[in-house]
C-alpha positions as CSV (number, residue, x, y, z in Angstrom):
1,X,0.0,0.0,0.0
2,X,1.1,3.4,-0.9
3,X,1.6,5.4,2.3
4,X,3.1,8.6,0.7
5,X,0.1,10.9,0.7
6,X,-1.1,10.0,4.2
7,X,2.4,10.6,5.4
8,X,2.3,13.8,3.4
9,X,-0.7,14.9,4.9
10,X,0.1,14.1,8.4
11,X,3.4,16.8,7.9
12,X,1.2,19.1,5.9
13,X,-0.6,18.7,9.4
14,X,2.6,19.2,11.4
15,X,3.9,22.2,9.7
16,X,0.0,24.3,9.8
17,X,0.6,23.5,13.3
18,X,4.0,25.0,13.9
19,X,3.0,27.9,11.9
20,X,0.3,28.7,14.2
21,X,2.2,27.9,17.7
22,X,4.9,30.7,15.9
23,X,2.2,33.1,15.4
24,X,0.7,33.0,19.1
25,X,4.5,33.5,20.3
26,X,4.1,36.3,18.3
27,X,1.0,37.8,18.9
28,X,1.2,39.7,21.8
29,X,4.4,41.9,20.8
30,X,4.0,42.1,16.8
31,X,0.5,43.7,15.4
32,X,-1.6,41.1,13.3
33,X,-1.0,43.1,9.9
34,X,2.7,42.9,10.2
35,X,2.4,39.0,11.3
36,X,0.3,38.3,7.6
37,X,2.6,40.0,5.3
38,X,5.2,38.0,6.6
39,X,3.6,34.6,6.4
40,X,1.8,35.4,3.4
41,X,4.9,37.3,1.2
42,X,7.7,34.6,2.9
43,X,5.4,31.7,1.9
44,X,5.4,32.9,-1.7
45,X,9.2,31.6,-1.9
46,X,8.3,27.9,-1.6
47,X,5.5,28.4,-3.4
48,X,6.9,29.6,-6.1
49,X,9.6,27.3,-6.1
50,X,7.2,24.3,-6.1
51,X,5.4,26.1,-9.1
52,X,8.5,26.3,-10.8
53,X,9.6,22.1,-10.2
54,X,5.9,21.0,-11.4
55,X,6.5,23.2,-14.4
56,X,3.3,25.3,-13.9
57,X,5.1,28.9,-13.8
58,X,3.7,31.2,-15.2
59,X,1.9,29.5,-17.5
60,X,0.0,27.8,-14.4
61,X,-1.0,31.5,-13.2
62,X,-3.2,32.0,-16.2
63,X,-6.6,32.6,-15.2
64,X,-10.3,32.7,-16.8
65,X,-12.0,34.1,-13.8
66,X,-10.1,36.9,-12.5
67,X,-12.9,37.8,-9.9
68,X,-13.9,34.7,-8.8
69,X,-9.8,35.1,-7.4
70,X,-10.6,38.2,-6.1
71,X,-13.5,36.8,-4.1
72,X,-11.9,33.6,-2.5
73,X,-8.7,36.1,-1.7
74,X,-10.8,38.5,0.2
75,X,-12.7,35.9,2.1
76,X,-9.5,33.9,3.0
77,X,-7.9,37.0,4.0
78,X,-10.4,38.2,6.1
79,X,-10.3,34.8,7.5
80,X,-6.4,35.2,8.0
81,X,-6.5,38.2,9.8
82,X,-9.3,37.0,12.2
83,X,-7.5,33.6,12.8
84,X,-4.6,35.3,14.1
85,X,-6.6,37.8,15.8
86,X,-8.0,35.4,18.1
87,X,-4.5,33.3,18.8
88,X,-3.8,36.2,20.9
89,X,-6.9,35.5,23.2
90,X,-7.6,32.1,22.5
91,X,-5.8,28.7,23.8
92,X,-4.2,27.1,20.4
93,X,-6.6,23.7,21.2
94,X,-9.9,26.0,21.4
95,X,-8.5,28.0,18.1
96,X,-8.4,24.5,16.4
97,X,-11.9,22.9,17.3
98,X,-13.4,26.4,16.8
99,X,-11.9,25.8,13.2
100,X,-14.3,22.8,12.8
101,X,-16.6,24.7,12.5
102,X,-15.8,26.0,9.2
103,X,-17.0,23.1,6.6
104,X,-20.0,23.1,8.9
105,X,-20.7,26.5,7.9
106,X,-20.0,25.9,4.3
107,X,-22.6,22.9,4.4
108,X,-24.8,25.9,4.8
109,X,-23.4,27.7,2.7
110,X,-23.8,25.4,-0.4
111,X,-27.3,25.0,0.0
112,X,-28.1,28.4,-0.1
113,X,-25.4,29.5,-2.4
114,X,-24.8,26.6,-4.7
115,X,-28.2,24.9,-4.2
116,X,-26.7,21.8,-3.3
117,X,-28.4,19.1,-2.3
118,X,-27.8,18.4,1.8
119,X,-28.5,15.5,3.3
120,X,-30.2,14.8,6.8
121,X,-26.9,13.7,7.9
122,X,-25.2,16.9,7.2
123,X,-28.0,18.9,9.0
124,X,-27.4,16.6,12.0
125,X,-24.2,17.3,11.6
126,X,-24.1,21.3,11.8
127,X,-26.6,20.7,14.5
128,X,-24.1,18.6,16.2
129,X,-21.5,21.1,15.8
130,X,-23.3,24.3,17.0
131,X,-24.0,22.2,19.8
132,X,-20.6,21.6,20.8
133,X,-19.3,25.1,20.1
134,X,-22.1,26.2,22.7
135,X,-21.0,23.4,25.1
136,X,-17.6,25.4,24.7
137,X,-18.7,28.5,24.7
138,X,-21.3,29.1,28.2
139,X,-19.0,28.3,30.7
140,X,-17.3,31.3,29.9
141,X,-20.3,33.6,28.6
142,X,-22.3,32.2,32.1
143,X,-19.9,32.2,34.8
144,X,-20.0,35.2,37.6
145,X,-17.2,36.4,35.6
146,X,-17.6,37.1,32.0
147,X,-14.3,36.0,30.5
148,X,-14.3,39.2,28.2
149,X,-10.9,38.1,26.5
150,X,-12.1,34.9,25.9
151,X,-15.3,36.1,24.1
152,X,-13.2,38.5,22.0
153,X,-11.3,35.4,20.9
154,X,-14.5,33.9,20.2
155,X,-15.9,36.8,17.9
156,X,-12.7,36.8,15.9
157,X,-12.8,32.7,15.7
158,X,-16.7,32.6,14.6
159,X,-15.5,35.5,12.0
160,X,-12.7,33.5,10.5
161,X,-15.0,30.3,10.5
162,X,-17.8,32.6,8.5
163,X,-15.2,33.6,5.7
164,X,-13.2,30.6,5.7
165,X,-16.6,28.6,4.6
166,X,-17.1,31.3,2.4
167,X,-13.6,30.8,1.0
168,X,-14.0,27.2,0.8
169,X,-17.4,27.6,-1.2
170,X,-15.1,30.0,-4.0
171,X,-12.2,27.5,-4.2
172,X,-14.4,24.4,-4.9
173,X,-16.4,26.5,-7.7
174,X,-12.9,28.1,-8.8
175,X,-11.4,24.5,-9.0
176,X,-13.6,23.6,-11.6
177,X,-11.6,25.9,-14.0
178,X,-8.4,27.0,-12.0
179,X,-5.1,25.7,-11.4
180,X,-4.3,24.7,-7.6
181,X,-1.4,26.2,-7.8
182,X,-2.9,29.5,-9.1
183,X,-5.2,29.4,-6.6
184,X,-2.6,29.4,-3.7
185,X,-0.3,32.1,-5.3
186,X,-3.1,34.6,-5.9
187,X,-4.6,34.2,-2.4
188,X,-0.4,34.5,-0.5
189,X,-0.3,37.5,-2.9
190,X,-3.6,39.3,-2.0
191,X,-2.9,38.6,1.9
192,X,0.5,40.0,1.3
193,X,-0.4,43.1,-0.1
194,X,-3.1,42.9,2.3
195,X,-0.5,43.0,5.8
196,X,1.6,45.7,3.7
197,X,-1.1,47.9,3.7
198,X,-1.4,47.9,7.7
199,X,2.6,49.5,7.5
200,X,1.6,52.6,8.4
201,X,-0.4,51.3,11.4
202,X,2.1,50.7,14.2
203,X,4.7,48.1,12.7
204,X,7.1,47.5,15.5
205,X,10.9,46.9,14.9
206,X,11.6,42.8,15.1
207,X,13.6,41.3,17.5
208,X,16.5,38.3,16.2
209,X,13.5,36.2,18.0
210,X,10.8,37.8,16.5
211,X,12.6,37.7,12.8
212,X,12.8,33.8,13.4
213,X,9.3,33.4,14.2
214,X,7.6,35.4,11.5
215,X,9.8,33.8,8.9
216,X,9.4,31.0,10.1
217,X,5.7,30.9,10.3
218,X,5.5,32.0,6.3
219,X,8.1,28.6,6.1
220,X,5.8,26.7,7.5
221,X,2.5,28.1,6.0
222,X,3.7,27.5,2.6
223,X,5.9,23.4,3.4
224,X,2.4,22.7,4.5
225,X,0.5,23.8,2.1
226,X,3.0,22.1,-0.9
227,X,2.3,18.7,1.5
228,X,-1.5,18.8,1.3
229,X,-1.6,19.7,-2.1
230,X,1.5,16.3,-2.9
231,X,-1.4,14.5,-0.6
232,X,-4.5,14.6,-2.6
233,X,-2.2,14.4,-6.0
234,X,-1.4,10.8,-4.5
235,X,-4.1,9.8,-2.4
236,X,-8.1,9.9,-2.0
237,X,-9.7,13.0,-0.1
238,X,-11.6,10.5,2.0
239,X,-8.9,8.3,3.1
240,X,-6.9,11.7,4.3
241,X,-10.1,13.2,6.4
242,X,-9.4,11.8,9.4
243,X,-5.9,13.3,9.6
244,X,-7.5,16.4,9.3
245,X,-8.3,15.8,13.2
246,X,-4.3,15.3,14.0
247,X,-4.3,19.6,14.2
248,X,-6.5,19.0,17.1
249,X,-3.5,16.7,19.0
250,X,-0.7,18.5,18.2
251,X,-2.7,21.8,19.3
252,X,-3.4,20.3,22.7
253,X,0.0,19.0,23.2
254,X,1.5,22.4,22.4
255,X,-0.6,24.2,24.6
256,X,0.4,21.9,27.6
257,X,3.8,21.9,26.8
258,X,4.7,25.5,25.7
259,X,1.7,27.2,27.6
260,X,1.1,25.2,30.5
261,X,-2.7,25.2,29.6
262,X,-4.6,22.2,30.6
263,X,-7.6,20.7,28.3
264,X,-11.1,21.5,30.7
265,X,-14.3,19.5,30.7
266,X,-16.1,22.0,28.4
267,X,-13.4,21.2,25.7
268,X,-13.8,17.5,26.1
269,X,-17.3,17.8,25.4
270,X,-17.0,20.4,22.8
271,X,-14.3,18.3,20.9
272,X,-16.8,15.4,21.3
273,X,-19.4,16.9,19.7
274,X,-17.9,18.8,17.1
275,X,-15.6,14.9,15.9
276,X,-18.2,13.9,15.8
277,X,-20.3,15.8,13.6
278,X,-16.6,15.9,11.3
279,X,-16.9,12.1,11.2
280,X,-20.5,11.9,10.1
281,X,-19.6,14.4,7.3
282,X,-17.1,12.4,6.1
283,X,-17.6,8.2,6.7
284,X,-21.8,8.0,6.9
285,X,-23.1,10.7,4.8
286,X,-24.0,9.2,1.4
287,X,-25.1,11.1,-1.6
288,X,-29.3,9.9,-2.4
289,X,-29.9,8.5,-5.6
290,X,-31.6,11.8,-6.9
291,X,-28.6,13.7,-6.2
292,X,-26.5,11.1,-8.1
293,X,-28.8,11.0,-11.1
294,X,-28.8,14.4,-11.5
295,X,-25.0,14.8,-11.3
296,X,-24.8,11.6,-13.6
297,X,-27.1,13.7,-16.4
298,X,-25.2,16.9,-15.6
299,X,-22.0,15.1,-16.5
300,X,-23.6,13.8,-19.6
């Protein structure tokens, strides 16, 4: 059996993760603008590089849908600067199941969007997943102390799970046409330009420390996403899902180990819930036979 692409996925995996472990180092002494130029315009080099090796630049920039770029990079920057918004309040593990909630939202999404056809096992599911973001979620808005930092966190995290669904939705119509790696370069580019223009907005002077971490964090972002992309070139999108929940481990070992923050009940039960709602998505939803016809006489 040909383990390459799960083994690529799993460091795909890996590498998101220590990109977002550099960015919460880095978030509360370098302004969120300033930390997504740098892992948007530093991720461009291996990008660009990997571009070059499959052959597909320039020629694989070429594009028949200018806007529908312009769309997905807005959304996915939007998203950007919200995820790293909330690393600054948020515990990495919290960040990550929060995440989750993004193809939930696109589920939505599509139906209303796309008009896709959603099964009653994808309604369960985003049912199953508000549920656990709310089992999350009370202690904190309830207690006789409203964890204000914690809710800001949240805000930012239920913003970059909006636009990231939104996102999602663009690439998957985008894909139909577009190049992957188009797709990637366009959106680094955009967020790029996007952290530039916050320059004049309190840009601090990096540390040696703080040069290795943002550098490093635009290394990372763009080794992991040249992994996922190898992945699915060699291996089935179902049979990588469930490494999809690795992010999830390695965010609560980092948190324990680098932050000394310890996993509570609420995120047990939220992480339960949520899984679980990933897992019908993926292994037990099955398209009906309606849906298939009509796909079948689309394709003919």
């Amino acid at each position: 059996m040909d383990t390459s692409g799960i083994f690529l996925r799993v460091g795909a995996t890996f590498f998101f993760t220590l990109m977002v472990i550099l960015i919460k180092l880095l978030s509360e002494a370098v302004p969120v603008g300033q930390v997504v130029f740098f892992r948007s315009a530093v991720a461009l080099v291996p990008l660009v590089l990997f571009l070059m090796w499959t052959k597909e630049f320039p020629a694989g920039l070429y594009s028949k849908r200018p806007m529908g770029h312009v769309t997905r990079c807005l959304m996915g920057c939007a998203a950007m600067f919200a995820s790293f918004a909330s690393l600054k309040y948020l515990p990495l593990a919290h960040a990550s199941i929060l995440g989750y909630l993004a193809p939930m939202l696109a589920v939505v999404m599509a139906r209303f969007i796309l008009g896709e056809e959603v099964s009653p096992t994808r309604w369960f599911a985003v049912v199953l997943s508000f549920l656990g973001m709310l089992v999350l979620v009370l202690p904190k808005a309830t207690g006789t102390t409203l964890d204000q930092s914690y809710m800001i966190g949240l805000g930012l995290a239920l913003i970059m799970a909006v636009f990231t669904a939104g996102a999602k939705i663009q690439i998957r119509s985008l894909a139909l046409t577009e190049n992957a790696g188009a797709i990637a370069f366009y959106f680094a580019l955009t967020c790029a330009l996007a952290g530039l223009a916050t320059a004049g907005l309190g840009w601090v002077q990096p540390t040696a420390e703080q040069w290795l971490l943002l550098i490093g964090s635009g290394v990372a972002g763009g080794v992991a996403h040249i992994m996922m992309t190898l992945a699915l070139q060699k291996t089935e999108v179902s049979k990588l899902a469930p490494f999809e929940y690795l992010s999830l481990i390695f965010a609560v070992i980092a948190d324990y180990s680098l932050f000394n923050v310890v996993p509570g009940v609420a995120f047990i039960g939220a992480t339960a819930l949520i899984l679980a709602a990933m897992w019908l998505v993926t292994f037990k939803d099955k398209p009906s036979k309606e849906g298939a016809s009509t796909k079948t006489a689309k394709a003919g």
